[in-house]
C-alpha positions, 0 to 999 in steps of 0.5 A: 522145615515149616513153610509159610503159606501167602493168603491172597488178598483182593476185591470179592465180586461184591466189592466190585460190583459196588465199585462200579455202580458207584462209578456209573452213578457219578459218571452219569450226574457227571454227564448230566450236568455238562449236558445241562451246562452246554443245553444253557450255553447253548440257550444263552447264545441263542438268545444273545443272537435273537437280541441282536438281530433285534436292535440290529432291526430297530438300528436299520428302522432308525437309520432308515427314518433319519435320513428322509428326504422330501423326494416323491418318486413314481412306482412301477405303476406310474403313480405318484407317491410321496416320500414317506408311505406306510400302512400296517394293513399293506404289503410294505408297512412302511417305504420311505426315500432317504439320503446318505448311500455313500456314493463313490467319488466321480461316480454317477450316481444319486446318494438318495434310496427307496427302502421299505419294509415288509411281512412275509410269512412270518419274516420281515424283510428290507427292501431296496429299489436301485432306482428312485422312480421305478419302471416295470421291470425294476427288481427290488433287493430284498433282505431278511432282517428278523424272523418268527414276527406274527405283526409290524405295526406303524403309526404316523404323528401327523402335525395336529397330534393326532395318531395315524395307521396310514401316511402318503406324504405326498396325499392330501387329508380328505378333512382339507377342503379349503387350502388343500396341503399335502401330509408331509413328513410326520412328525414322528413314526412309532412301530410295534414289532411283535414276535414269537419269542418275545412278545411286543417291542416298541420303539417311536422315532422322532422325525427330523425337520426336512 
């Protein structure tokens, strides 16, 4: 009787150990270029975040400035101080009075604001006061509307057409000996905001007649 022997067949270690190597490799390219995928995912929404909070900022300023209306107001110190005020050397770089708060109907309350802006450690916040003419103890909300700023500059365009870096509506010009007439409201406001990662951004809004 002839008996027929089976050979076994199967990977030799080398075989494997190619296998594997080969596995490891693609398993990393695999894993680096998600990694990659996810790190640019990651930036992009990052950046989409950091534009919006940016015309977020820009949409307040505009807002902000159409809707000034001629009313001074008393600080907390008890000065007088016009409607529009600002100066890229101050604390607030620029505080105006506005118009159109939505007011409840039959509620007793003015539709009319303080708002201001100012730089505080790297941070630019929107300040509003919840009175116009404000006493010692009137405590201001303050918003952050956009971090990392290094700078917030202000002009003013005064009706001669000439630039200024700072504005009291209610001052009169020092040059007006004669027929003393207080600024007013400028004819237009321009702000250069600049920031970390962005470098400068500038915008100009011009002043409606009030």
């Amino acid at each position: 009787m002839i008996t027929k022997s089976t050979k076994q067949t199967g990977f030799t270690l080398f075989e494997l150990l190619v296998a594997m190597a080969v596995f490891g490799v693609v398993t990393y390219m695999a894993y680096t270029g998600l990694a990659q995928i996810l790190d640019a995912r990651e930036q992009t929404t990052i950046s989409q975040q950091r534009l919006a909070d940016i015309q977020l900022t820009f949409l307040n300023l505009e807002r902000d400035l159409q809707h000034v209306v001629k009313r001074p107001i008393r600080n907390s110190f008890g000065d007088y101080v016009g409607e529009v005020v600002g100066d890229e050397l101050a604390d607030y770089r620029l505080a105006i009075t506005r118009g159109g708060r939505h007011v409840p109907k039959d509620f007793p309350k003015s539709n009319l604001m303080r708002v201001g802006y100012v730089l505080e450690d790297e941070t630019l916040y929107r300040i509003s006061w919840p009175v116009l003419d404000q006493a010692q103890d009137t405590e201001p909300r303050k918003t952050e509307i956009l971090a990392e700023v290094e700078n917030v500059e202000v002009r003013f365009l005064s009706s001669k057409g000439e630039w200024e870096t700072s504005w009291d509506s209610a001052e009169t010009p020092i040059d007006q000996v004669q027929n003393p007439q207080p600024m007013g409201i400028p004819k237009a406001v321009a702000v250069k905001i600049t920031i970390k990662d962005f470098g400068e951004v500038n915008r100009m809004f011009l002043m409606s007649e009030v």
